[in-house]
VEXSE-898581 format. One record per residue: residue number from 1; residue in three letters; x, y, z of N, C-alpha, C in turn. Coordinates in steps of 0.02 Angstrom, whole numbers, plus 50000, padded with zeros to 5 digits. Each point is the difference from the previous one (the first is absolute). Example, Ala and Ser with C-alpha at 12.3 -4.5 7.8 and 13.67 -1.06 7.14 Angstrom:
// residues 2
[pt 1, "ala", [50660, 49716, 50390], [49955, 50059, 50000], [50045, 50060, 50000]],
[pt 2, "ser", [49982, 50053, 49964], [50042, 50059, 50003], [49961, 50055, 50037]],
***
This chain:
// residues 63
[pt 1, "unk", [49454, 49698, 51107], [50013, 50022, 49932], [50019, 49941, 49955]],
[pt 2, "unk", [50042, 49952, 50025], [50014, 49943, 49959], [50037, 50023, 49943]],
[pt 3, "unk", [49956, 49979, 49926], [49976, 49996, 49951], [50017, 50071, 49974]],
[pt 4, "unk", [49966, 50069, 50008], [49983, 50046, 49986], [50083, 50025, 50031]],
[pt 5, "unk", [50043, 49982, 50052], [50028, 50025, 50034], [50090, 49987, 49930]],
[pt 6, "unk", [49977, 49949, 50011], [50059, 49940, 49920], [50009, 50048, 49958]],
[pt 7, "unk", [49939, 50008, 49992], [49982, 50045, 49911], [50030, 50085, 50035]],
[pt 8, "unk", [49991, 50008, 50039], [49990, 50064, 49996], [50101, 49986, 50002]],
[pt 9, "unk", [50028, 49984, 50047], [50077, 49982, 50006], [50028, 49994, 49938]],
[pt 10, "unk", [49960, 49961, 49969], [50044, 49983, 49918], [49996, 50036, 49961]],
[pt 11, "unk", [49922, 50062, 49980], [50022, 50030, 49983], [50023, 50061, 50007]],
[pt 12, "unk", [50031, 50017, 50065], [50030, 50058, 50048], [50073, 49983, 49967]],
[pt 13, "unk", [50021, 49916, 49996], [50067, 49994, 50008], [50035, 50013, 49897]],
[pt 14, "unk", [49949, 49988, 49978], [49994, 49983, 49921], [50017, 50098, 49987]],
[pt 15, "unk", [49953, 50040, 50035], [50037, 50046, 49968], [50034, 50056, 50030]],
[pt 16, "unk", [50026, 49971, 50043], [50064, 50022, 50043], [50063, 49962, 49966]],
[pt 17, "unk", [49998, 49953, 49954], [50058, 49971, 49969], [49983, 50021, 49944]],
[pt 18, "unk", [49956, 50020, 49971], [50002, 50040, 49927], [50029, 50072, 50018]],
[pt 19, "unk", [49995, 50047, 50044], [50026, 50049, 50004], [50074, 49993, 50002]],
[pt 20, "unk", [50019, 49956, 50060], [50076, 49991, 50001], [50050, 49986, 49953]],
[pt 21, "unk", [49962, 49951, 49956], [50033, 49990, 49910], [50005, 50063, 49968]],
[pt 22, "unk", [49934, 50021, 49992], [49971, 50079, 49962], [50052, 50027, 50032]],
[pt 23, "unk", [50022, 50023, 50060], [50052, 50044, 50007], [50077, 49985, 49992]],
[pt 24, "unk", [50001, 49942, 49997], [50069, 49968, 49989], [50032, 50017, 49922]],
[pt 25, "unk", [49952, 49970, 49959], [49996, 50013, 49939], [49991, 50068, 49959]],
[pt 26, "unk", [49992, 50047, 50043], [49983, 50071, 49989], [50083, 50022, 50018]],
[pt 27, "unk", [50031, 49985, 50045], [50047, 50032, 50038], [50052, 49982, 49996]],
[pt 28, "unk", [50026, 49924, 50025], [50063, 49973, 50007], [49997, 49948, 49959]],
[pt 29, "unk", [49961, 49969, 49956], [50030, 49944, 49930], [50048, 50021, 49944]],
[pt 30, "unk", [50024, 49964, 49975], [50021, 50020, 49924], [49955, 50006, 49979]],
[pt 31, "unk", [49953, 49964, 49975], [49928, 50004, 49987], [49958, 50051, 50006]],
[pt 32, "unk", [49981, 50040, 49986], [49973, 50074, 50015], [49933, 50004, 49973]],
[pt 33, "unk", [49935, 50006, 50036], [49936, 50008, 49995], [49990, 50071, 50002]],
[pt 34, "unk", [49962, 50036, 49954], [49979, 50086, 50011], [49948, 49987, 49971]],
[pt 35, "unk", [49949, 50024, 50033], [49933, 50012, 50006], [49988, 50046, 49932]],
[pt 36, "unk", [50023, 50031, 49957], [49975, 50017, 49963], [50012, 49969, 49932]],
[pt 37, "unk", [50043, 49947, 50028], [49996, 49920, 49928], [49958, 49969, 50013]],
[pt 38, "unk", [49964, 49999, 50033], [49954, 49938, 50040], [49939, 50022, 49939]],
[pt 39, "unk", [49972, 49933, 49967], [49943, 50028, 49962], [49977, 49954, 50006]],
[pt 40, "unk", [49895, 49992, 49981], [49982, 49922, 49996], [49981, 50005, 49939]],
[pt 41, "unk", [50020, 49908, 49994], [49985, 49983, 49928], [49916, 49986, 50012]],
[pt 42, "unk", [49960, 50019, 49942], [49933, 49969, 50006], [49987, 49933, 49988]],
[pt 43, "unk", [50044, 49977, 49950], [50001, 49919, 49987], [50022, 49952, 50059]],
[pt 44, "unk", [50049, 50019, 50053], [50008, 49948, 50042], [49962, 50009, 50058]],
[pt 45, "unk", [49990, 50081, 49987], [49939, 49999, 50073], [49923, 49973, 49997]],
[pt 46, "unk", [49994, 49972, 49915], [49948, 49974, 49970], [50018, 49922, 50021]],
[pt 47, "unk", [50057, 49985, 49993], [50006, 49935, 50001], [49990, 49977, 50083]],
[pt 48, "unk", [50042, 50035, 50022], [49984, 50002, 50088], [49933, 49991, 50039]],
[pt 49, "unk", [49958, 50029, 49978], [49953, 50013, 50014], [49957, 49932, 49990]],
[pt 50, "unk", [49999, 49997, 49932], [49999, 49934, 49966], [50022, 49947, 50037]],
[pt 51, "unk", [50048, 49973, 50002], [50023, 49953, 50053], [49959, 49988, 50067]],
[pt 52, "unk", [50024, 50072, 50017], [49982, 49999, 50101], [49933, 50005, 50002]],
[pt 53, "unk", [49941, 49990, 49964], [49922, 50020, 50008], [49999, 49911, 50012]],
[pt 54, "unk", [50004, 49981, 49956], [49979, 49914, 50014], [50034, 49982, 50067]],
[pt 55, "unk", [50044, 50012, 50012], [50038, 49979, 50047], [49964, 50041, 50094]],
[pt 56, "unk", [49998, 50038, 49981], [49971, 50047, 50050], [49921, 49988, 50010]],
[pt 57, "unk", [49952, 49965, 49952], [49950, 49976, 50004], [49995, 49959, 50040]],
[pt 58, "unk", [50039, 49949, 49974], [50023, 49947, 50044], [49991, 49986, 50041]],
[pt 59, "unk", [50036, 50049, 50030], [50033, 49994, 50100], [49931, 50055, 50006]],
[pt 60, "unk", [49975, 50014, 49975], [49937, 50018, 50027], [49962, 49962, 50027]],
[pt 61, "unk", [49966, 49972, 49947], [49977, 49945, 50001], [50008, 49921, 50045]],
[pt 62, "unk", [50056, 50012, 50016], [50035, 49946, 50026], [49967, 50030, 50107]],
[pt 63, "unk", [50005, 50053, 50002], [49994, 50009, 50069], [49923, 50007, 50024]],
***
């Protein structure tokens, strides 16, 4: 697996630590996340997008 085995680990481990925040922050912070504040902006998900396409070309390209 190598290669394929890395990737698959990293991103197994990437969102197994987004959940654990997500629930931290939902539950026991001062800080309090509720899903029904959660909204997206179109402008930064424009900008995002924007950003990470060149970048994501890239490492396309690159392999």
């Amino acid at each position: 697996m190598k290669i394929r085995g890395a990737a698959v680990a990293t991103i197994t481990s990437q969102i197994i630590s987004a959940l654990i925040l997500f629930l931290y922050f939902c539950k026991r912070s001062q800080m309090r996340l509720h899903l029904k504040e959660l909204k997206l902006d179109g402008s930064v998900c424009k900008n995002v997008i924007a950003l990470g396409t060149s970048s994501g070309i890239t490492q396309f390209m690159a392999k």
